[in-house]
ZADREN-955357 format. One line per field, with one value per residue: y, z, x of N, C-alpha, C in turn; residue number from 1. Coordinates in Angstrom, 2 decimals. Each point is the difference from the previous one (the first is absolute). Layout:
REM ZADREN-955357
nv	Y  ...
nw	Z  ...
nu	X  ...
cav	Y  ...
caw	Z  ...
cau	X  ...
cv	Y  ...
cw	Z  ...
cu	X  ...
resi	NUM  ...
//
This chain:
REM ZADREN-955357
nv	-7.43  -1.07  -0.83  -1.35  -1.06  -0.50  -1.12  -0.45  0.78  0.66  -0.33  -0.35  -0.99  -0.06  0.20  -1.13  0.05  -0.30  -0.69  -1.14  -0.32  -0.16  -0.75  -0.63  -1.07  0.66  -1.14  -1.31  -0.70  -1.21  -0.16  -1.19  -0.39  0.14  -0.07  0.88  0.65  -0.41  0.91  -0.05  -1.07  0.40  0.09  0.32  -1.32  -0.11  0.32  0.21  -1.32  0.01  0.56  -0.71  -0.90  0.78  0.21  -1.70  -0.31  0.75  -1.00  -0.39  0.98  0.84  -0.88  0.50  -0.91  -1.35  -0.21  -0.44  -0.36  -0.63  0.23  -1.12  0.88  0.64  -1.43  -0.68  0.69  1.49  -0.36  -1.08  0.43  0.51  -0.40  -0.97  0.46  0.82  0.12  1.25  -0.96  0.45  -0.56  -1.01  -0.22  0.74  0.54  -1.09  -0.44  0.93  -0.87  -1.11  0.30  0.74  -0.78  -0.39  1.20  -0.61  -0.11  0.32  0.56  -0.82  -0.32  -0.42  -0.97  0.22  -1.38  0.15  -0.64  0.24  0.78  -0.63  -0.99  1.22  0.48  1.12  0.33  -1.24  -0.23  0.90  -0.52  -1.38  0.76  -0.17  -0.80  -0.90  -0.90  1.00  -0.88  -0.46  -1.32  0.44  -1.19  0.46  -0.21  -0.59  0.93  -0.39  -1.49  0.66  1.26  -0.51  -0.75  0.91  -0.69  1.81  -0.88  -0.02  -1.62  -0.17  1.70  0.28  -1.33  0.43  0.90  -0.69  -0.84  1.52  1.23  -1.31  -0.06  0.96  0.49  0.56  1.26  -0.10  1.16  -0.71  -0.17  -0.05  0.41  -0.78  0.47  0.93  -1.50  0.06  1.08  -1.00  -0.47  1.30  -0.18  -0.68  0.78  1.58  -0.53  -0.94  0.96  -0.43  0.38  -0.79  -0.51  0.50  0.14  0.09  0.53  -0.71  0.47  0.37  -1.03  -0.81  0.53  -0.67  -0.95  -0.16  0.12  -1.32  -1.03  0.37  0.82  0.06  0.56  -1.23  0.01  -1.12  0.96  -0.42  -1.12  -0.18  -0.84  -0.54  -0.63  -0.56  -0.99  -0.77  -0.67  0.02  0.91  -0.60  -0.55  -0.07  0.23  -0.95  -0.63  0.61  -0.67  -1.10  -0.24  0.13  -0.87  -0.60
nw	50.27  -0.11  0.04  -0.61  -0.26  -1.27  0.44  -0.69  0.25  -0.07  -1.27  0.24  0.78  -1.24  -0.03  1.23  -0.40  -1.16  0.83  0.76  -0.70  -1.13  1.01  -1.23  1.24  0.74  -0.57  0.33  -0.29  0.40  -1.33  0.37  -0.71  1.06  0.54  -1.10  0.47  -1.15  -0.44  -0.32  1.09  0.86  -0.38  -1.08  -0.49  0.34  -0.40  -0.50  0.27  0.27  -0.96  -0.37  0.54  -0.36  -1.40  0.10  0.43  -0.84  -0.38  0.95  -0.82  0.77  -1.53  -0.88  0.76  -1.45  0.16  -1.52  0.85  0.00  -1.05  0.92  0.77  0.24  -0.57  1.13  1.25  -0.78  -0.60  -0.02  0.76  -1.02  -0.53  0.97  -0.66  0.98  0.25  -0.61  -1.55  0.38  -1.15  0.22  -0.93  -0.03  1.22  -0.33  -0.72  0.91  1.55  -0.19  0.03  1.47  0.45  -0.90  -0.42  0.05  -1.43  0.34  1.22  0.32  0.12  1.41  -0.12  0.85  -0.37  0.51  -0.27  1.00  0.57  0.09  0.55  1.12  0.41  1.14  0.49  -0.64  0.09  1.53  0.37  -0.32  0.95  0.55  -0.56  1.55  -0.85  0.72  0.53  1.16  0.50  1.35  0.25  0.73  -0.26  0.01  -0.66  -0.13  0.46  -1.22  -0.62  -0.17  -0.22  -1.24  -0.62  0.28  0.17  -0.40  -0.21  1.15  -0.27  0.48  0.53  0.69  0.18  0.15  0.94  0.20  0.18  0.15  -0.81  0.78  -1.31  0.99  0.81  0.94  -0.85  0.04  1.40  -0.20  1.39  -0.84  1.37  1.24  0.34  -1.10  -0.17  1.00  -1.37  -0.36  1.10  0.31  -0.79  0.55  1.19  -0.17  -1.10  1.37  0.44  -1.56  0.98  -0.38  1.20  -0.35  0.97  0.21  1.32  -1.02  -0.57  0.86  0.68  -1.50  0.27  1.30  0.11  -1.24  1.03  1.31  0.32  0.35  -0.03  0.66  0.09  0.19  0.69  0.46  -0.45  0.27  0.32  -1.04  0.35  -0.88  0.27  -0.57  0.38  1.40  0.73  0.76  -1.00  -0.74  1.54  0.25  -1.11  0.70  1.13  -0.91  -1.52  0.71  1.02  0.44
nu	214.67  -0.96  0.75  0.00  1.34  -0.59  0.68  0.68  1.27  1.50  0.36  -1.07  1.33  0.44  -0.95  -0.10  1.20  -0.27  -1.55  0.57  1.46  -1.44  -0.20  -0.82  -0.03  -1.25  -0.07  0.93  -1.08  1.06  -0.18  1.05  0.08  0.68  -1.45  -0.42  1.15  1.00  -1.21  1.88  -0.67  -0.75  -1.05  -0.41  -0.93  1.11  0.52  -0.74  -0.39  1.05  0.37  -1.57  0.68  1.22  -0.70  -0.55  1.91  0.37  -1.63  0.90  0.72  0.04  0.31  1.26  1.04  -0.22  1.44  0.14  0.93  -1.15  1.26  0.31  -0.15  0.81  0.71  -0.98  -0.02  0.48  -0.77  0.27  1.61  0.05  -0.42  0.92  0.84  -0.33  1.78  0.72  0.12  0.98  0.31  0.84  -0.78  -1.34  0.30  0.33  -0.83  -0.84  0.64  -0.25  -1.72  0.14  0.11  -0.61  -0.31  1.48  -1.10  1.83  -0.36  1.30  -1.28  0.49  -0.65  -0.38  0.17  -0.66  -0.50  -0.51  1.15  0.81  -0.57  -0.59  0.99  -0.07  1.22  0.17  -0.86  0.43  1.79  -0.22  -0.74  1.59  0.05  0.39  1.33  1.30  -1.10  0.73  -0.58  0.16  -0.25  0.20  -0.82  0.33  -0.03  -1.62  0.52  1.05  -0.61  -1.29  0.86  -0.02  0.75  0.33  0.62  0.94  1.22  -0.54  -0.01  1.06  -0.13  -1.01  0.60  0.82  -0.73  -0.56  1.55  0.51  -1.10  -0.17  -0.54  -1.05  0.86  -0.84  -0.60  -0.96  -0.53  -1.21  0.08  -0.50  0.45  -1.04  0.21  0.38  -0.89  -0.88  0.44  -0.46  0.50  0.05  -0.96  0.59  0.84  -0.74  -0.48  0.72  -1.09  -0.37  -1.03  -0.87  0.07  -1.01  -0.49  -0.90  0.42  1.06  -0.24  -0.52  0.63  0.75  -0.71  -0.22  1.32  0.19  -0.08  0.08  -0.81  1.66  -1.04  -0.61  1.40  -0.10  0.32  -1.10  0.71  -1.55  0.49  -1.20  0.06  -0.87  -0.31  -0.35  1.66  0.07  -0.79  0.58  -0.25  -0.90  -0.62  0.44  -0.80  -0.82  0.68  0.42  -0.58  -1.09  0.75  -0.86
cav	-1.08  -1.47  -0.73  -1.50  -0.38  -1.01  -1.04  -1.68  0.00  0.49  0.95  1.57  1.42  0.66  0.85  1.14  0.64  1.20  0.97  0.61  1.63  0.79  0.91  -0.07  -0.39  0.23  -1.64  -1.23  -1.51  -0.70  -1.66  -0.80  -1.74  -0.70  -1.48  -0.87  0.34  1.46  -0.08  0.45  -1.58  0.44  -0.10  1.49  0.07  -0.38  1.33  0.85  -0.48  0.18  1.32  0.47  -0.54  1.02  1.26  0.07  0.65  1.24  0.97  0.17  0.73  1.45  0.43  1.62  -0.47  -1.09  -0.42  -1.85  0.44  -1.40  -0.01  -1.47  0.47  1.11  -0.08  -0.64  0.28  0.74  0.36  -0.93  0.51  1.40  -0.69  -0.33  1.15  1.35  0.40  -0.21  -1.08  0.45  -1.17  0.26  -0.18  1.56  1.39  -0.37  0.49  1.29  0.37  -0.37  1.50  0.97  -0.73  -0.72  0.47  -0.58  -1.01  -1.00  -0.39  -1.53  -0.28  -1.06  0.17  -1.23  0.32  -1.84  -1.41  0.72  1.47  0.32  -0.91  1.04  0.64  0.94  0.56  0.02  0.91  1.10  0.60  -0.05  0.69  1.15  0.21  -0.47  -1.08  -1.20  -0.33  -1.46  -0.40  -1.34  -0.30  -0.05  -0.52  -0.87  1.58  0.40  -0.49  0.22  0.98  -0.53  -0.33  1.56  0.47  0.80  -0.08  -1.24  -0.24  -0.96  1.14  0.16  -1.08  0.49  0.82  -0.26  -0.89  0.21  0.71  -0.59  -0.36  1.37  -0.05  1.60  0.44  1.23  1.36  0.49  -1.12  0.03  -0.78  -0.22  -0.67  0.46  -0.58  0.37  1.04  0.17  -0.31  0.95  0.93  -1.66  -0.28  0.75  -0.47  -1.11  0.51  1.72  1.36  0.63  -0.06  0.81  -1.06  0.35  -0.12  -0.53  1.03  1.41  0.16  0.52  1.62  1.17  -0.30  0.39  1.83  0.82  -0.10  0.78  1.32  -0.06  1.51  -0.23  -0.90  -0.47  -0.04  -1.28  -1.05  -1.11  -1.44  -1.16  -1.73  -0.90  -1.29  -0.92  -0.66  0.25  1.15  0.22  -0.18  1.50  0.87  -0.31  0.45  1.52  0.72  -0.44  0.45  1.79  0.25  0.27
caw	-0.97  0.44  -1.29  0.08  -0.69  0.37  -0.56  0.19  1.07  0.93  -1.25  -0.21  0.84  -0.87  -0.55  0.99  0.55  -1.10  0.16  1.73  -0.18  -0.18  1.12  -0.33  0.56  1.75  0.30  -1.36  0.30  -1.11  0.46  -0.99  0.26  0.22  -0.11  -1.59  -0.90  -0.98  -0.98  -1.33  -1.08  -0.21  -1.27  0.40  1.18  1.22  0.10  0.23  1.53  1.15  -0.35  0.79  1.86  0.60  0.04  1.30  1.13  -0.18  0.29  1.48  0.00  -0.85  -0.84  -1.22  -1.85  0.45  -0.90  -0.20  -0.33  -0.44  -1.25  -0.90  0.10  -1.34  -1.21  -0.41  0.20  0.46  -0.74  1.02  1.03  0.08  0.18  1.17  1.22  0.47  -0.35  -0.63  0.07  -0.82  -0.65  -0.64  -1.44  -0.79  0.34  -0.20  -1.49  -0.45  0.65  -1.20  -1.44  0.30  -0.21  -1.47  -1.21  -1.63  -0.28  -0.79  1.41  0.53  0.93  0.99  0.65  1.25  1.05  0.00  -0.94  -0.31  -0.55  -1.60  -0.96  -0.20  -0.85  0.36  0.23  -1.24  -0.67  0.76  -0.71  -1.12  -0.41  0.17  -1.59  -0.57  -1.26  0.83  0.86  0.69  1.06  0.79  0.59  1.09  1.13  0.79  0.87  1.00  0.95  0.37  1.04  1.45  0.82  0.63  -0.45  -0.55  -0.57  0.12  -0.63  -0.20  -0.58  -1.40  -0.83  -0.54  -1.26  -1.08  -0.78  -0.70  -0.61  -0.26  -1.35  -0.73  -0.82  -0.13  1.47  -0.74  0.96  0.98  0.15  0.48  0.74  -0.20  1.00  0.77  1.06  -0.80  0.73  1.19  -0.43  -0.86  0.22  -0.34  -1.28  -0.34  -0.17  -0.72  -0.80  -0.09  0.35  -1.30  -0.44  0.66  0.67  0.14  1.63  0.19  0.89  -0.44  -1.15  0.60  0.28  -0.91  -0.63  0.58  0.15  -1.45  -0.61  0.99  1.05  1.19  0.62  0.97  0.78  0.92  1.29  0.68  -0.73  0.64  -0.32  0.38  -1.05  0.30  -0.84  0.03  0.36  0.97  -0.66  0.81  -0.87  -0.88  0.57  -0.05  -1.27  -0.42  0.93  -0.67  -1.02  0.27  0.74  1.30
cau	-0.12  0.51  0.09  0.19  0.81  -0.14  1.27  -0.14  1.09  0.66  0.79  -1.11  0.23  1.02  -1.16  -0.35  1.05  -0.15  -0.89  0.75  0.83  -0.98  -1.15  -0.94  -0.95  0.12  -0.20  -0.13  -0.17  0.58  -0.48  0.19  -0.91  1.42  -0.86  0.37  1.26  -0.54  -0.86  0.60  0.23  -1.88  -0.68  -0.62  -0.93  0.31  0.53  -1.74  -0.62  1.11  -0.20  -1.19  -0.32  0.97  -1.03  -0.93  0.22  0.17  -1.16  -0.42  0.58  -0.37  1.34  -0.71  0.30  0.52  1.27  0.01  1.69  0.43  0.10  -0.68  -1.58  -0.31  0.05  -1.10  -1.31  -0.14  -1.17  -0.98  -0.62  -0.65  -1.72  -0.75  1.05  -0.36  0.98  0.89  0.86  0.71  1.18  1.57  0.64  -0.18  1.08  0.94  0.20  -0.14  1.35  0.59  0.20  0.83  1.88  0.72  -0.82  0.36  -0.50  0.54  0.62  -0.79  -0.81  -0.22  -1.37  0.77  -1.84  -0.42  -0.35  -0.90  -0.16  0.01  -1.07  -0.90  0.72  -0.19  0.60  0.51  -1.23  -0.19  0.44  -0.25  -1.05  0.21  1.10  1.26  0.08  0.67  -0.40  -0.51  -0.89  0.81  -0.85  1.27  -0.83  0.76  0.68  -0.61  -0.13  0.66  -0.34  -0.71  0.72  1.08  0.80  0.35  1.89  0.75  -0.12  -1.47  -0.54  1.10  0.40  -1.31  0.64  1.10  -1.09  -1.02  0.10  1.00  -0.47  -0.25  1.21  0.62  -0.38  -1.38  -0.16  -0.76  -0.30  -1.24  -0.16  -1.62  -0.40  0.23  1.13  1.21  1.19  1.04  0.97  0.49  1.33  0.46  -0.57  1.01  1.44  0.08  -0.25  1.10  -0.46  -0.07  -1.60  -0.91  -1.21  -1.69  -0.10  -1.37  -0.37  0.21  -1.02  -1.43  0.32  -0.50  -1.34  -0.58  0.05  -0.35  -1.61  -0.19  0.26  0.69  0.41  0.92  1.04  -0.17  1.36  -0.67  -1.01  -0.37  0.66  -0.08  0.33  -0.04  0.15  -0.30  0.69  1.61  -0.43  1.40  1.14  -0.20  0.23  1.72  1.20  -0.53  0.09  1.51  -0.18  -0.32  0.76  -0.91
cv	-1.32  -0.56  -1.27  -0.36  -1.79  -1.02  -1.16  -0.60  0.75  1.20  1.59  1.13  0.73  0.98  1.12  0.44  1.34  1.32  0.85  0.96  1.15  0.82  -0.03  -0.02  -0.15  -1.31  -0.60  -1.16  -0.84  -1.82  -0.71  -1.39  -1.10  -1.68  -0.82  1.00  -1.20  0.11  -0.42  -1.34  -0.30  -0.52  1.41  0.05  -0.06  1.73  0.67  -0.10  0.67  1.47  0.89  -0.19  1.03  1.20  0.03  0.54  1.22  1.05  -0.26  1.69  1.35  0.49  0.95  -0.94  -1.11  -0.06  -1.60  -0.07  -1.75  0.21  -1.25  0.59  1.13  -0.36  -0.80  -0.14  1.44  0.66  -0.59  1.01  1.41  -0.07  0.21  1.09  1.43  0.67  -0.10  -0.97  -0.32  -1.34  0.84  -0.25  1.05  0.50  -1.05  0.24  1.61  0.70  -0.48  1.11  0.50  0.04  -0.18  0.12  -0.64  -1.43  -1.07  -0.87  -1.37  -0.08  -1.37  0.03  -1.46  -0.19  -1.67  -0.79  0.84  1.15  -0.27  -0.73  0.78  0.69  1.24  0.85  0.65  0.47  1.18  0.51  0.46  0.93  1.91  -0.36  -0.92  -1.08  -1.26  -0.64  -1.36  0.03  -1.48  -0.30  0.06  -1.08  -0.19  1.49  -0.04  -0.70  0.11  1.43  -0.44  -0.57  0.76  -0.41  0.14  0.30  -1.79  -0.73  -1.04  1.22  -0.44  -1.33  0.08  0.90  -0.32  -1.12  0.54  0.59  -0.33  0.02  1.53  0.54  1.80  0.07  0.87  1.03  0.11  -1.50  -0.11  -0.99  -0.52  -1.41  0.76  -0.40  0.47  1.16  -0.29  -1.18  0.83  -0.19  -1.41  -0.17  0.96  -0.29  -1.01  0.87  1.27  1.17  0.21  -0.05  0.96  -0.88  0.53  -0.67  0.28  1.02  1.33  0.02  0.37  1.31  1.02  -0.04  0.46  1.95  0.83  -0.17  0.63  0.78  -0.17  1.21  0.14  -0.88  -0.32  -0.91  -1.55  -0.91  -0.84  -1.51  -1.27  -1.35  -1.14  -1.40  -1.15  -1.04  0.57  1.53  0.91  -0.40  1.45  1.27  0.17  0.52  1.50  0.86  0.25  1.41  1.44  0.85  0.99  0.12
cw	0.64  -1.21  0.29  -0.64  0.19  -0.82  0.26  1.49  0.32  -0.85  -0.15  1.32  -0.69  -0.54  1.49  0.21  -1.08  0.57  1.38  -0.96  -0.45  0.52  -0.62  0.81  1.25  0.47  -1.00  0.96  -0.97  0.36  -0.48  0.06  -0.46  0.13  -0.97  -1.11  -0.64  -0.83  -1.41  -0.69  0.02  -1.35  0.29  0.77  1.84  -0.15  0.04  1.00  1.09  -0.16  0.69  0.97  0.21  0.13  1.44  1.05  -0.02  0.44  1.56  0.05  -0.93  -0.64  -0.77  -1.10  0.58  -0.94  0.49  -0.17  -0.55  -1.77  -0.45  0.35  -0.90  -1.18  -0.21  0.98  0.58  -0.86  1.30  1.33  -0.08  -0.44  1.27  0.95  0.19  -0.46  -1.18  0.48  -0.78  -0.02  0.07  -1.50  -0.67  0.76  -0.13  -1.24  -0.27  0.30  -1.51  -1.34  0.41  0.27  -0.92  -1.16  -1.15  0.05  -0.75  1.14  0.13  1.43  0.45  0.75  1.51  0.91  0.53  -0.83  -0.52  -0.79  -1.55  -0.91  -0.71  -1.61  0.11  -0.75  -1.73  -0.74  -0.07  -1.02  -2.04  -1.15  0.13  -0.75  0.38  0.03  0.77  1.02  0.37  1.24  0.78  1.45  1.29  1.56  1.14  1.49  0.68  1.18  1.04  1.02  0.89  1.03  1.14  -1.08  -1.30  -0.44  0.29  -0.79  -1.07  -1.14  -1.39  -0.95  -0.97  -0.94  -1.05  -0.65  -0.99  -1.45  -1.14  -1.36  -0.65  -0.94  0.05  1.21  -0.88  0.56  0.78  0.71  1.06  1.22  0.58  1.17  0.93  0.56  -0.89  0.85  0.95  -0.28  -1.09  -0.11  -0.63  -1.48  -0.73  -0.36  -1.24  -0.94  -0.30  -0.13  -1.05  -0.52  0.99  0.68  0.23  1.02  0.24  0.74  -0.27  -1.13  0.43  0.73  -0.93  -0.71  0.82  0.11  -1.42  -0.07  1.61  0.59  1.35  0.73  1.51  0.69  1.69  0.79  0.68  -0.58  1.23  -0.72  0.74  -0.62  0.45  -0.63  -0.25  0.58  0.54  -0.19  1.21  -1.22  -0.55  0.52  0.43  -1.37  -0.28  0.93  -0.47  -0.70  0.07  0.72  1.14  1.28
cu	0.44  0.19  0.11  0.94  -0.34  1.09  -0.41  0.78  -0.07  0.38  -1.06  0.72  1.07  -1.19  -0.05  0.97  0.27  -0.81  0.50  0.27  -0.09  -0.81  -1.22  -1.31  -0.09  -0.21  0.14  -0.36  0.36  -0.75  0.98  -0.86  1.18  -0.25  0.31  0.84  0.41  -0.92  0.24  -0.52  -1.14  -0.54  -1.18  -1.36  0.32  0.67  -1.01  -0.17  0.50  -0.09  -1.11  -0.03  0.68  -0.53  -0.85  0.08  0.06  -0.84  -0.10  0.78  -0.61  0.95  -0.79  0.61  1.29  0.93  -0.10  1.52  0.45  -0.18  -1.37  -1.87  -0.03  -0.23  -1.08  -1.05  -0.49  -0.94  -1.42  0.10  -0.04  -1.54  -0.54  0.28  -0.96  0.51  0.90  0.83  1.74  1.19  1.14  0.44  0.19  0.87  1.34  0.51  0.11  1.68  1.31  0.53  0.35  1.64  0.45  -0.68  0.18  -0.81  0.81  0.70  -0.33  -0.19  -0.24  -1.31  0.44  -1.85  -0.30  -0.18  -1.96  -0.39  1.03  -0.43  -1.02  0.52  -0.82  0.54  0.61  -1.45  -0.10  1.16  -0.02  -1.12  0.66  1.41  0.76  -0.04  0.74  -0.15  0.19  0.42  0.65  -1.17  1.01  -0.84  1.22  0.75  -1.24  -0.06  1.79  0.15  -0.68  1.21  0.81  1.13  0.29  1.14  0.47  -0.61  -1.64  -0.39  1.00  -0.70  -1.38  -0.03  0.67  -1.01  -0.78  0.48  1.47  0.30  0.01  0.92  0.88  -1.11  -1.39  0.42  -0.81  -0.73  -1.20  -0.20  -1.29  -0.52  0.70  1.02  1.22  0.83  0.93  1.37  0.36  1.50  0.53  -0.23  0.48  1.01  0.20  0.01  1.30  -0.61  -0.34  -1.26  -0.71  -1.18  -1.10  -0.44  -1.45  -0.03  0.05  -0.80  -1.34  0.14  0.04  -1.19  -0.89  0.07  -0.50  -2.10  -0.65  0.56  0.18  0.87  0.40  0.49  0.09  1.57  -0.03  -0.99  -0.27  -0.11  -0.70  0.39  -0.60  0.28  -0.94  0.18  1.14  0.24  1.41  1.24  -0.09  0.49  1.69  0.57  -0.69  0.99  1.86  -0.52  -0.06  0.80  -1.03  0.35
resi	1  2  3  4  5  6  7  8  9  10  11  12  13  14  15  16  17  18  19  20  21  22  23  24  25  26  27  28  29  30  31  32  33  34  35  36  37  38  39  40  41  42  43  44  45  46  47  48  49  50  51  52  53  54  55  56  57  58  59  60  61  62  63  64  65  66  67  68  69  70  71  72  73  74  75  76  77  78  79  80  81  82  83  84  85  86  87  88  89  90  91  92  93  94  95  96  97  98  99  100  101  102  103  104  105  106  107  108  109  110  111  112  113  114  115  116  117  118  119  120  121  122  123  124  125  126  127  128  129  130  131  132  133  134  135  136  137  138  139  140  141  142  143  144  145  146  147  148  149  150  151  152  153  154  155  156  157  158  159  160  161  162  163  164  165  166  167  168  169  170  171  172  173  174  175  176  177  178  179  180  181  182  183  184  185  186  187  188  189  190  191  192  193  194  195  196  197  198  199  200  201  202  203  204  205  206  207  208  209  210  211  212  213  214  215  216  217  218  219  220  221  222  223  224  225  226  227  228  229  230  231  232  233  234  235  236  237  238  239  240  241  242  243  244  245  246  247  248
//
């Protein structure tokens, strides 16, 4: 099985690192289009656009199936590129939402939705959940964490003050808290602490692993993932923070 992981950055490698430990796939080719990060402030015809040119590259590649790990494409142009697509085309919102029901069954649970300026404008996510019972729901545009991971940092204080910016106002810790932009995870731990270990974090990468293992047949595991990356722009940066991240 080859598969594609396509991002806006850098953040779709918190997806490939779910599938590494998995063993899902005998190859992942990852694109980011680091050119024009972040998509989150986009308007949706330009998110399409960019979206299909990504598909474009894709077809220089004999994939079986393409993960869109950018939340702000899932939530608005992944109808368009499964159209154009050969291949299964698979979003991060639905197995995010599906990982959600499975963590936190109570529909009285308050729920944090964290995404770009894009993605919760969409209001994805809150549809997805809302259609499976639950009531307590809202939504923080955190933009500002995605140019901060691009940077690399993943702790200190430039991360904290960003935090306390976004979440300052909250009147009760949620139980549970939807990290609805790939780049999020790799400040999980930073978005933990702040919270005292008392929210459950929904993790874009483990979410698409159980979505993927509940809707295909993966009978077999693969010891050796072949690893490509490329970029749009400074495609030696990427490969640097894959080589941090994955620990390569």
């Amino acid at each position: 099985m080859r598969v594609g992981v396509f991002d806006s950055g850098v953040g779709g490698l918190s997806v490939v690192k779910s599938l590494l430990e998995h063993k899902l796939f005998e190859e992942i080719i990852y694109f980011g289009d680091t050119a024009r990060v972040p998509y989150g402030v986009k308007d949706q015809n330009t998110i399409i656009r960019y979206s299909l040119e990504a598909l474009e590259f894709f077809k220089n590649f004999e994939i079986d199936l393409l993960i869109t790990a950018c939340n702000t494409v899932s939530a608005y142009a992944l109808d368009e590129m499964r159209e154009h697509s050969h291949c299964d085309v698979i979003g991060v919102v639905d197995p995010g939402v599906l990982a959600l029901k499975n963590a936190i069954p109570s529909n009285d649970a308050n729920i944090l939705i964290l995404g770009t300026k894009a993605t919760v404008k969409s209001g994805a996510y809150e549809k997805g959940l809302r259609s499976l019972g639950y009531r307590n729901l809202s939504a923080i545009a955190t933009s500002l964490l995605v140019p901060i991971v691009e940077e690399g940092l993943y702790e200190g204080e430039v991360l904290q003050s960003a935090l306390h910016h976004y979440f300052r106002d909250l009147e009760k810790t949620p139980d549970a808290i939807i990290l609805g932009c790939t780049h999020f995870p790799l400040v999980a731990r930073a978005i933990d602490t702040y919270f005292e270990g008392k929210s459950t974090l929904i993790h874009s990468g483990e979410a698409i692993v159980e979505y993927l293992e509940s809707h295909y047949d993966f009978t077999k595991r693969f010891d050796t993932t072949n690893l490509k990356f490329f970029a749009s722009e400074n495609p030696e940066g990427l490969r640097r923070v894959a080589k941090e991240w994955l620990a390569l």
